[in-house]
C-alpha positions in Angstrom: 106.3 116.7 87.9 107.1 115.4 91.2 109.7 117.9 92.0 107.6 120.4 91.0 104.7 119.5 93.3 107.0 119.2 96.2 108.6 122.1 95.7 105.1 124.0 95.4 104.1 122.3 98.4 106.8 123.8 100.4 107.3 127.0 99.0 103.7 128.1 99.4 102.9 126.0 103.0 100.2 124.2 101.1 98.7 120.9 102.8 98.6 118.7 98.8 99.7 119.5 95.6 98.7 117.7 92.9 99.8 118.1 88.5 96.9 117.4 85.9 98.4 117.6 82.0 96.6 118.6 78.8 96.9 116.1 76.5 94.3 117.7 74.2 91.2 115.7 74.9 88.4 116.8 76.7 89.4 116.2 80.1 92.4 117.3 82.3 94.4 114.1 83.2 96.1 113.5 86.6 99.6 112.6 86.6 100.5 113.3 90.1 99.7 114.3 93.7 102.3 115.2 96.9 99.6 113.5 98.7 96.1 111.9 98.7 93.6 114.8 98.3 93.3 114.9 94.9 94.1 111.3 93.3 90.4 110.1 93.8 89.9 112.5 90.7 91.6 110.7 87.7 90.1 113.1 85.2 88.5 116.4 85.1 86.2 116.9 82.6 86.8 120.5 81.0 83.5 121.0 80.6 83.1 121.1 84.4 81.4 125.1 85.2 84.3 125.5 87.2 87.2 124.3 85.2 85.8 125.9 82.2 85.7 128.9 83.6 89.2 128.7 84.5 90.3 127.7 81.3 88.9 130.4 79.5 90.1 133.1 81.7 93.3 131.8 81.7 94.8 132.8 84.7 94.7 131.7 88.3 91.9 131.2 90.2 91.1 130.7 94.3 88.1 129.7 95.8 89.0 131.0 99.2 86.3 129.3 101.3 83.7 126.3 100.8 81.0 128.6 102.5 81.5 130.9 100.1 81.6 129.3 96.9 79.2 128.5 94.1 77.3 125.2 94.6 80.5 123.7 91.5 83.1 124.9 93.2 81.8 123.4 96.6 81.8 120.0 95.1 85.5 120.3 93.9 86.3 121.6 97.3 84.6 118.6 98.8 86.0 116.1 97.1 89.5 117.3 97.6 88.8 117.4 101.1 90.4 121.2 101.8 89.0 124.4 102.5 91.0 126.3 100.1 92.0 126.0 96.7 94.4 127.3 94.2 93.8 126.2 90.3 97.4 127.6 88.4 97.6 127.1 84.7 100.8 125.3 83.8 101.3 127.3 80.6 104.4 127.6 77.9 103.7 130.3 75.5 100.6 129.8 74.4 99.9 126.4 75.2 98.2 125.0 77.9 100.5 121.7 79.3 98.7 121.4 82.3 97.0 122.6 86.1 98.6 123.2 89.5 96.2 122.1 92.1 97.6 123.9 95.3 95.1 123.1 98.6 95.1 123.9 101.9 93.3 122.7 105.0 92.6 125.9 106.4 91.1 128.7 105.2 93.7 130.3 102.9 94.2 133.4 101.0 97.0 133.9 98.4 99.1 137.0 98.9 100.4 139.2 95.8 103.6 137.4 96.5 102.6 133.9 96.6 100.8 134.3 93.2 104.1 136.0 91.8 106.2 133.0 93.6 103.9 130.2 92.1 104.0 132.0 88.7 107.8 131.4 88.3 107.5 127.8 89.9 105.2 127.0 86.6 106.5 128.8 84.5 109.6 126.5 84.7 107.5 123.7 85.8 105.5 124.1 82.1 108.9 124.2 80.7 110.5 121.2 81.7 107.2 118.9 81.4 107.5 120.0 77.7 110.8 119.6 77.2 110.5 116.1 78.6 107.4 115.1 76.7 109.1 116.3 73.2 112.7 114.3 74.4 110.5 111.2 75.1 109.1 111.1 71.8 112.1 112.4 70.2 113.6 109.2 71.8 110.9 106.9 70.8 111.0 108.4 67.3 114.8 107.7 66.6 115.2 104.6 68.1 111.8 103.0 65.8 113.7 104.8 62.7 117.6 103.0 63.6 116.0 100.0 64.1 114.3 100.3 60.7 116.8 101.3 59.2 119.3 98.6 60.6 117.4 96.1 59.3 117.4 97.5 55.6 121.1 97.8 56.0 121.4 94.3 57.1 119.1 93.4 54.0 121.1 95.5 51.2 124.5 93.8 52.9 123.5 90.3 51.7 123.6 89.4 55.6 120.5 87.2 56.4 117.6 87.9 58.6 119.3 86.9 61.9 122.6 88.4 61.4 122.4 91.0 63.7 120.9 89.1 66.2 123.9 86.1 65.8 126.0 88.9 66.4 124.5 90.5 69.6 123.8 86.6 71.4 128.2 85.9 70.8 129.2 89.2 71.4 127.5 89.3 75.0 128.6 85.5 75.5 132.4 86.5 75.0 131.4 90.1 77.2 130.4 87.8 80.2 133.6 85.9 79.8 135.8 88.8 79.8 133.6 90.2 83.3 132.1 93.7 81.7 129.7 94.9 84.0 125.7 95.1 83.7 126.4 98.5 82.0 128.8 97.5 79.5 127.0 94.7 78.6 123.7 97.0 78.0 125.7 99.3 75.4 127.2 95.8 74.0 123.9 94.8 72.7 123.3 97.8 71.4 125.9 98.6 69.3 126.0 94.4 68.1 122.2 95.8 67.1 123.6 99.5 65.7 127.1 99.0 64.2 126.2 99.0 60.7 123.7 101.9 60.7 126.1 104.2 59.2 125.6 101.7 56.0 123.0 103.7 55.0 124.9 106.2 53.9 127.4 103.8 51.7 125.9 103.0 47.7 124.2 99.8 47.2 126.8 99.2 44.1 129.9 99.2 46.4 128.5 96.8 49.2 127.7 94.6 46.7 130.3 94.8 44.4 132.0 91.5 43.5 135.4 92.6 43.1 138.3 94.8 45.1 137.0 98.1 45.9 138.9 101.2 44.6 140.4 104.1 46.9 137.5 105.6 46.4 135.0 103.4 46.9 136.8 102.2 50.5 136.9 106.0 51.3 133.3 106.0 50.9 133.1 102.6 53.5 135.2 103.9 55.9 133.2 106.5 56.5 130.2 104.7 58.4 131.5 104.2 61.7 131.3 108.6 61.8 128.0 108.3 60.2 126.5 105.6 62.9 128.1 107.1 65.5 126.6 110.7 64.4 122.8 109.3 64.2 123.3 107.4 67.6 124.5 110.9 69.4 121.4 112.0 69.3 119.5 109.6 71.1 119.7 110.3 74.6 119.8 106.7 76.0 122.3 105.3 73.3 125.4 107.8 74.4 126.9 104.8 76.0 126.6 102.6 72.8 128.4 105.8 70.2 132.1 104.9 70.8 132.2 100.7 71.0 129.9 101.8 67.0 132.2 104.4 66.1 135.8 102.3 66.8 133.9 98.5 65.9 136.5 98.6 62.8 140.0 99.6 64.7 142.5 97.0 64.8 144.7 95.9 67.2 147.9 97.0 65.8 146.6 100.8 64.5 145.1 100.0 60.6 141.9 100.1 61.2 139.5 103.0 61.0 138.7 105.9 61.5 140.9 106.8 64.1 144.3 104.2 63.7 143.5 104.1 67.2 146.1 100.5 68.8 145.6 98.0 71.8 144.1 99.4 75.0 143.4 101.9 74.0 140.5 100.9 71.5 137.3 100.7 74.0 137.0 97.2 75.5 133.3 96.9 73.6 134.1 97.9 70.1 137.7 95.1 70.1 135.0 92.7 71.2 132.5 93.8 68.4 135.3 94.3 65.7 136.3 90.4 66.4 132.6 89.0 66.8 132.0 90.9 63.4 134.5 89.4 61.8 134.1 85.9 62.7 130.7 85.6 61.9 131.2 87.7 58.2 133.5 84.7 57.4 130.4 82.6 58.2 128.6 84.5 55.4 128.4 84.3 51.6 129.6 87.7 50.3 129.5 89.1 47.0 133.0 87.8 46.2 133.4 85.3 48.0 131.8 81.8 49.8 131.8 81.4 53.6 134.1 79.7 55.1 133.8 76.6 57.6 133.4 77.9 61.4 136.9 76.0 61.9 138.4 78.0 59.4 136.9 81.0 60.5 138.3 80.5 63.7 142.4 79.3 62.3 141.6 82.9 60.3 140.8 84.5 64.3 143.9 82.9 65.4 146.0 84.0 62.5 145.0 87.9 62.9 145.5 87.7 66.5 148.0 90.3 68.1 147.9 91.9 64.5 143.8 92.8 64.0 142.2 91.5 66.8 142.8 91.4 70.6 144.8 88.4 71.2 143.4 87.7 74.5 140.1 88.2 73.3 140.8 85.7 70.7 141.9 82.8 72.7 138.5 83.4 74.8 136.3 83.6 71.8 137.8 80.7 70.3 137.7 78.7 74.0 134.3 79.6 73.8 133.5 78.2 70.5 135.1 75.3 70.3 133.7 74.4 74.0 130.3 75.2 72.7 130.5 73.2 69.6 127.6 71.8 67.4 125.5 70.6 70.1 125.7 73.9 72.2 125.8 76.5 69.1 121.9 75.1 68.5 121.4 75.6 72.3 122.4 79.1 71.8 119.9 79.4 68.8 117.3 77.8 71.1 118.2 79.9 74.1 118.0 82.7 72.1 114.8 81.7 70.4 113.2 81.0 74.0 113.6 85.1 74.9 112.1 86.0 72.0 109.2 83.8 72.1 108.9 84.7 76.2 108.8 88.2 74.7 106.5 87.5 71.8 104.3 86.0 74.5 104.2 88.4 76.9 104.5 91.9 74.9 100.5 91.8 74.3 99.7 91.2 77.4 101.4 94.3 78.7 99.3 96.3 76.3 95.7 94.5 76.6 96.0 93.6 80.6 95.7 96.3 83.3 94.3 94.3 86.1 97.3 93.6 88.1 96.2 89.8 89.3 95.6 88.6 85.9 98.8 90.4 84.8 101.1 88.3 87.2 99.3 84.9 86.6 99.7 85.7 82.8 103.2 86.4 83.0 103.8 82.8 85.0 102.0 80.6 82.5 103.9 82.3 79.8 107.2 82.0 81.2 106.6 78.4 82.5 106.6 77.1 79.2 110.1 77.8 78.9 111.1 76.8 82.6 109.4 73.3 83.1 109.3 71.0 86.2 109.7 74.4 87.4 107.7 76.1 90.6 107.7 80.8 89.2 106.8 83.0 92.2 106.6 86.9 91.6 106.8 88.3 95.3 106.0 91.9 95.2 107.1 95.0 97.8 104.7 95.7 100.5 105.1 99.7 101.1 104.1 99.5 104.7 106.3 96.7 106.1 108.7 96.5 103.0 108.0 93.1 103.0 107.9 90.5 99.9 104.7 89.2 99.9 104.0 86.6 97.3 101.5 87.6 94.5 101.5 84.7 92.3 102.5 81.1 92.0 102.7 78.8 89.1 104.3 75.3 88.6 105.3 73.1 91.0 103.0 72.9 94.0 103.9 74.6 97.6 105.2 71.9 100.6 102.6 72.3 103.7 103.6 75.8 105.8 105.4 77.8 103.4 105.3 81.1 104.3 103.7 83.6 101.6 105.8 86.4 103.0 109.5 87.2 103.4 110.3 89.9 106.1 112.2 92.8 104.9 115.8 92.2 104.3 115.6 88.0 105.1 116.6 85.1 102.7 117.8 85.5 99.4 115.3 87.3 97.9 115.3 90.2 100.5 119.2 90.4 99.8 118.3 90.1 95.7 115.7 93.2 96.7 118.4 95.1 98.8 121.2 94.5 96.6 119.2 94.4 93.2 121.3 91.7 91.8 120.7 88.5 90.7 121.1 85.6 91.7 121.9 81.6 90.5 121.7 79.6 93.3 123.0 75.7 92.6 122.0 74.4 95.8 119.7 76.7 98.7 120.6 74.1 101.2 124.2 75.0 101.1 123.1 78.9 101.4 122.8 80.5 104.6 120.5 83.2 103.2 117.5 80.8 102.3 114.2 80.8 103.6 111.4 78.7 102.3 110.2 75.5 101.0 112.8 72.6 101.9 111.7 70.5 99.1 113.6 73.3 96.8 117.1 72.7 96.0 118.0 75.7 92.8 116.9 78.8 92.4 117.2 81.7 90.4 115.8 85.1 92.1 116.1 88.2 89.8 115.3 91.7 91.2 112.3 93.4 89.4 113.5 97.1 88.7 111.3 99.5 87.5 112.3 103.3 86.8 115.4 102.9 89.6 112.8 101.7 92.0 112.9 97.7 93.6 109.5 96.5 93.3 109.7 92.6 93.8 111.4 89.5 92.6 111.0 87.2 89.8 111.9 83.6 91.9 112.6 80.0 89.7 112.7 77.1 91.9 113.7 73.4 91.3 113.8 70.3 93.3 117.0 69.4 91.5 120.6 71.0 92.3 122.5 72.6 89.6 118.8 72.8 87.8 120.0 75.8 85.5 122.4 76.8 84.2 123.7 80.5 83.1 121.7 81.0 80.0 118.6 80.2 82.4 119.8 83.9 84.7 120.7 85.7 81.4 117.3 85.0 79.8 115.5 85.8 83.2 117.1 89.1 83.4 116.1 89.8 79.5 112.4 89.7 80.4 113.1 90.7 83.6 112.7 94.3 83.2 110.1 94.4 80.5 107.9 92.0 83.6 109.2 94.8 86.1 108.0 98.5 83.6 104.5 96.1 82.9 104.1 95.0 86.6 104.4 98.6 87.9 102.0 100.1 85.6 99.9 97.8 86.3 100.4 98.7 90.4 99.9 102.3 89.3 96.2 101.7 88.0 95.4 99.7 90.6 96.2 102.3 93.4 94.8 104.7 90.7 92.0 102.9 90.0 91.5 102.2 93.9 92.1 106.0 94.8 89.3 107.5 91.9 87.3 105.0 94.1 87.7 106.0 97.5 87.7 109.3 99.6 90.9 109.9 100.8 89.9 111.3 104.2 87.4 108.6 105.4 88.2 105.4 103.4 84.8 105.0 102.2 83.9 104.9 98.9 83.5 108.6 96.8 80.4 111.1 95.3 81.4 109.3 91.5 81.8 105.7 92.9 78.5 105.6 94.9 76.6 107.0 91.7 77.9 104.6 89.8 76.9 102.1 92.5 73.7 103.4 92.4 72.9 103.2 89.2 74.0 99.8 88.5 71.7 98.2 91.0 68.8 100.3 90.2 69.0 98.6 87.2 69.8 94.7 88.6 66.6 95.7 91.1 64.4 96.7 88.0 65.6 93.3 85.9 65.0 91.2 89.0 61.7 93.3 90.1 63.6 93.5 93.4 63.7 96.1 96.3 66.7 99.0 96.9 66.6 100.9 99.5 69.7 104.4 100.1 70.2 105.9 103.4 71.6 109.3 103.5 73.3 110.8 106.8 73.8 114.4 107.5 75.9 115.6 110.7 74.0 118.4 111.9 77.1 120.7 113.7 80.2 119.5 112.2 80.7 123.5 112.0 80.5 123.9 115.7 83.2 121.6 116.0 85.6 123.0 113.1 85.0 126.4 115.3 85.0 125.1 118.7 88.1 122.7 118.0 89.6 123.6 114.5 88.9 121.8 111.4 91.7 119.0 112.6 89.4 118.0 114.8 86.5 118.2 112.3 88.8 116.0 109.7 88.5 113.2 113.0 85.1 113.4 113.6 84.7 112.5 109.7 87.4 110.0 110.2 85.5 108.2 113.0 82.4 108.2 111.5 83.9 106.3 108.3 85.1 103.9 110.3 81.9 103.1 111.8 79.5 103.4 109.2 82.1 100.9 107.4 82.5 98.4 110.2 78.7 98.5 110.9 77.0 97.7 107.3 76.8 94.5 105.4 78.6 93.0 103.1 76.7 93.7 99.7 76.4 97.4 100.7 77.9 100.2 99.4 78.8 103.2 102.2 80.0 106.6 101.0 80.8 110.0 101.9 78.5 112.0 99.7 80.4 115.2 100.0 81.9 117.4 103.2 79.6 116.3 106.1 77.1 114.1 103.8 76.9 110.5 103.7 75.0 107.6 102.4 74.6 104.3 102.0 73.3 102.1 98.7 72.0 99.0 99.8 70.9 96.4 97.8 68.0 93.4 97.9 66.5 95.6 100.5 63.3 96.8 101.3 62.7 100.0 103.9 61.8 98.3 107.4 65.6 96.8 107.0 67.0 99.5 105.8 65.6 101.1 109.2 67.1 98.5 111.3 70.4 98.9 109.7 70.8 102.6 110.1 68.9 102.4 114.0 71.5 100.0 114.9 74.0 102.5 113.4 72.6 105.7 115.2 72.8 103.3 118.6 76.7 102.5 118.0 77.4 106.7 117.4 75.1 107.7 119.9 77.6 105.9 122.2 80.8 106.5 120.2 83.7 109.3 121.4 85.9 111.0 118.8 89.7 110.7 119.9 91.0 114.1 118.8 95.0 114.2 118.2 96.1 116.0 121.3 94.4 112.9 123.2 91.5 115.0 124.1 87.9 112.7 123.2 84.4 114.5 122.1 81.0 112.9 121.7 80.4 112.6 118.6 77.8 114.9 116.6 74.3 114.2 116.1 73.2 112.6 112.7 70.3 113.4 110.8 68.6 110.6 108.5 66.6 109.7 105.8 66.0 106.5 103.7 64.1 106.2 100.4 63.2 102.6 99.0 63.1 101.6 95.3 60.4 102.1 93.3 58.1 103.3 96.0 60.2 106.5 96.4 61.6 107.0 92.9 63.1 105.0 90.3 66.3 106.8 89.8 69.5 107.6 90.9 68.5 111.4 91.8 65.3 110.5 92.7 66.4 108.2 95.5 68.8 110.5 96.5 66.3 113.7 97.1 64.0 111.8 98.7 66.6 110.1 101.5 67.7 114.0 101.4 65.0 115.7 102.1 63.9 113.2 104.8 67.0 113.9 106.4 66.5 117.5 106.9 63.0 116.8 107.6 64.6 115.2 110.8 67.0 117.6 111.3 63.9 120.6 111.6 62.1 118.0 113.6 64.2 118.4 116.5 
């Protein structure tokens, strides 16, 4: 969608661009924008005159000029801040996917070739926004079904509940030893997850059968590496994961299956898997036999080595084993245990919380269970500077000065940022990089990814050298990303929420904000029997200057006169830009003589002000025509208030 926007944007000289998709409700729903002229609209109702008319024509519409459109299509015009406007349906077939929203500053027309030009754009744009919805929950669909069917599998092989996950936590474990890369490791986990899915299409009878199978029936089993590797094909993300599933049961020295492929040339994954597997299927009762004591397992491991099993491979696995023995096998069970509770933790939050604040100082109480005597820190990316600026703190308490930002680029968690690596830091005093809080002597800083893009850092700090220990960076990097996909929607509701909020071209707040507004504290002055009074501003020749000067110059005087009315109300007030050269002003707890003082002392700071246009040439500033109506006195509600303020403004204006 955003390639499409641009490539609209440029294609047809347009100032904005901006995608709203059909989901089937009642409303268009914006998804995105090339810039910030639209995104203070995060739905359109269809039942607005003027996109309903669109949609039941069904083919492009203009509205050339706000002079001379309908009183509807003026509004839309106003509150995307353009003088011209292009509304192209986004169709495939016969189904609507969504709107082009093509504006222009000037007044534009659209030529015959400009409308033939933007038809092809959507006509592949519509395309590919399909074809990428339908992948997505094509995606979605297969990988809920695998997983369900994975865990049927697991139950009609006699394999208890955590089998596959026992697999997955040693098979990673023996990956890290042997160096695989991030990516490896990601399609390790999967296929520890995935190998047996092509079970499913094996009979019950001959996995559970007690004695030796026939030709047959181990014809039949051979057979579910192709199968598991045919269903994982098809999803899109788990291409990666299809060869270490379909050679998991090659050997070493050519008899295995399917393929007799030998040595190296069985992928690195699947001789790792086919080992893992078979160490911890000793560990198991089977149908005809016991299982067998982990030592024994392992002299078995040993045994097959250069003959089934990678022998190199072996002597690590074993290594690793042994090393870990009983005390560190339940740590692996507990580290394990400690992601999945993090993630039991944290999943509903992502779903029920929205507010970005709350999200973060959620996400640190939940993971500081797991990480105690512990100071968490989640430093997020300021876009203007590029900056980490610290969002949220949990734990151990700050030391007197520390800074609550990290320049661009400094310390170690501008070079996790840059980099996007982690990193396990034993002691920060020996480290050049760091930047902070002496008292700190670990740290482990993991780079919050979301969609390819760097948002922050996830920082763990302890007074303590050598405070944690590898498992602590792997199970920060397993919530890691699920923190980083929650964190930046959250960021996107916020800037959405902020932008449906806010005129783009002023900074104050918009038409649907200041209603609301408005209505809320007509009804806290009604339960309180207290006073309200709205100012609403006019600029009487904001025309003469879009002609005199162009309507650059016009977008400045509008910018200007935000700025004031912003920097000269109160606190509790609520200043908006009503629509194209209208403006008002809600403000509560107040009856009309203030009112009047406020606005006077307004008119007396534009009276005075100069409008710096962009080729450094300065013009006074317009005259302003005013009104103010006062609750009850003047009406009771939102409309009424607004009318009379209105109509006492133009009563001004005629006065002079």
């Amino acid at each position: 969608m955003r390639a499409l926007a641009d490539s609209v944007q440029g294609m047809m000289q347009a100032s904005a661009v901006a995608v709203y998709l059909d989901s089937g409700g009642d409303s268009l729903e914006f998804a995105v924008t090339t810039g910030t002229a639209s995104s203070d609209v995060l739905m359109l109702p269809k039942t607005n005159p003027v996109i309903a008319k669109f949609l039941e024509a069904g083919t492009p519409m203009q509205i050339h000029d706000e002079d001379d459109a309908p009183k509807n299509a003026r509004k839309l015009l106003r509150r995307f801040g353009h003088s011209s406007v292009l509304l192209q349906p986004l169709r495939l077939a016969d189904k609507l996917v969504g709107v082009l929203f093509v504006t222009w500053k000037e007044h534009h027309v659209v030529s015959g070739d400009e409308h033939e030009l933007i038809g092809v754009l959507a006509g592949f744009g519509a395309a590919a926004i399909r074809s990428i919805g339908l992948y997505r929950e094509l995606d979605d669909a297969y990988l809920s079904t695998v997983s369900a069917l994975t865990a049927t599998i697991q139950a009609r092989d006699h394999y208890r509940e955590d089998h596959q996950r026992r697999v997955a936590a040693d098979a990673l474990a023996l990956g890290e030893r042997m160096h695989l890369r991030p990516d490896e490791l990601r399609d390790l986990r999967y296929a520890s997850l995935f190998h047996s899915l092509g079970k499913i299409g094996v009979p019950a009878s001959i996995l559970g059968k007690n004695g030796p199978l026939t030709p047959d029936e181990i014809s039949i089993v051979r057979e579910h590496p192709l199968l598991g590797a045919r269903i994982l094909e098809s999803i899109r993300f788990l291409r990666g994961v299809v060869p270490i599933v379909r050679h998991a049961s090659e050997r070493w020295d050519g008899t295995g299956y399917p393929d007799g492929l030998t040595g190296e040339a069985i992928p690195r994954g699947a001789r790792i898997l086919n080992m893992v597997i078979g160490y911890h299927a000793m560990l198991a009762d089977r149908p005809y036999r016991i299982a067998l004591r982990a030592d024994v397992a392992l002299g078995e491991l040993r045994r097959l080595a250069g003959a089934w099993y990678d022998p190199a491979m072996v002597d690590q696995f074993v290594a690793m084993i042994e090393a870990r023995g009983v005390i560190e096998a339940a740590e692996e069970e507990v580290g394990t245990s400690r992601e999945l509770a993090i993630l039991a933790d944290l999943t509903p939050e992502f779903h029920t919380i929205l507010d970005l604040q709350q999200l973060l100082d959620r996400i640190l109480s939940i993971l500081l269970k797991s990480m105690p005597g512990s100071r968490l820190t989640i430093l997020l990316r300021e876009d203007q500077t590029d900056d980490l600026v610290v969002r949220a703190l949990a734990g151990l308490p700050t030391s007197a000065g520390s800074s609550l930002r990290v320049p661009s680029g400094r310390g170690i968690s501008g070079w996790v940022l840059e980099h996007r690596q982690p990193q396990l830091v034993d002691d920060v005093h020996l480290d050049p990089r760091y930047l902070g809080d002496a008292e700190i002597r670990s740290e482990i800083i993991i780079p919050l990814v979301s969609a390819g893009r760097p948002i922050g850092v996830l920082a763990v700090s302890h007074r303590v050298p050598h405070a944690f220990s590898q498992r602590d960076l792997t199970l920060m990097q397993a919530v890691g990303a699920q923190i980083a996909a929650a964190i930046d929607v959250a960021e996107l509701h916020e800037r959405l929420k902020r932008a449906a909020n806010t005129d783009a071209l002023t900074g104050l707040h918009n038409y649907r904000y200041f209603y609301d507004r408005l209505e809320e504290e007509i009804a806290r002055a009604a339960r309180r029997e207290q006073s309200l009074a709205v100012a609403f501003f006019d600029l009487d020749k904001l025309k003469t200057v879009n002609d005199t000067y162009g309507h650059l110059a016009g977008n400045e005087v509008l910018r200007t006169l935000g700025r004031s009315i912003g920097a000269q109300v109160r606190t509790e007030d609520v200043p908006a830009r009503y629509g194209g050269d209208e403006f008002a002003i809600v403000m509560p707890d107040t009856p009309r003589d203030e009112a009047e003082k406020v606005v006077i002392r307004l008119m007396e700071v534009l009276e005075n002000a100069d409008v710096e246009l962009q080729d450094g040439r300065r013009i006074r500033m317009p005259e302003l025509s005013w009104g103010i109506a006062s609750y009850p006195l003047d009406g009771r509600s939102a409309r009424e208030l607004v009318d009379n303020a209105d109509t006492r403004a133009y009563a001004r204006k005629r006065s002079r």
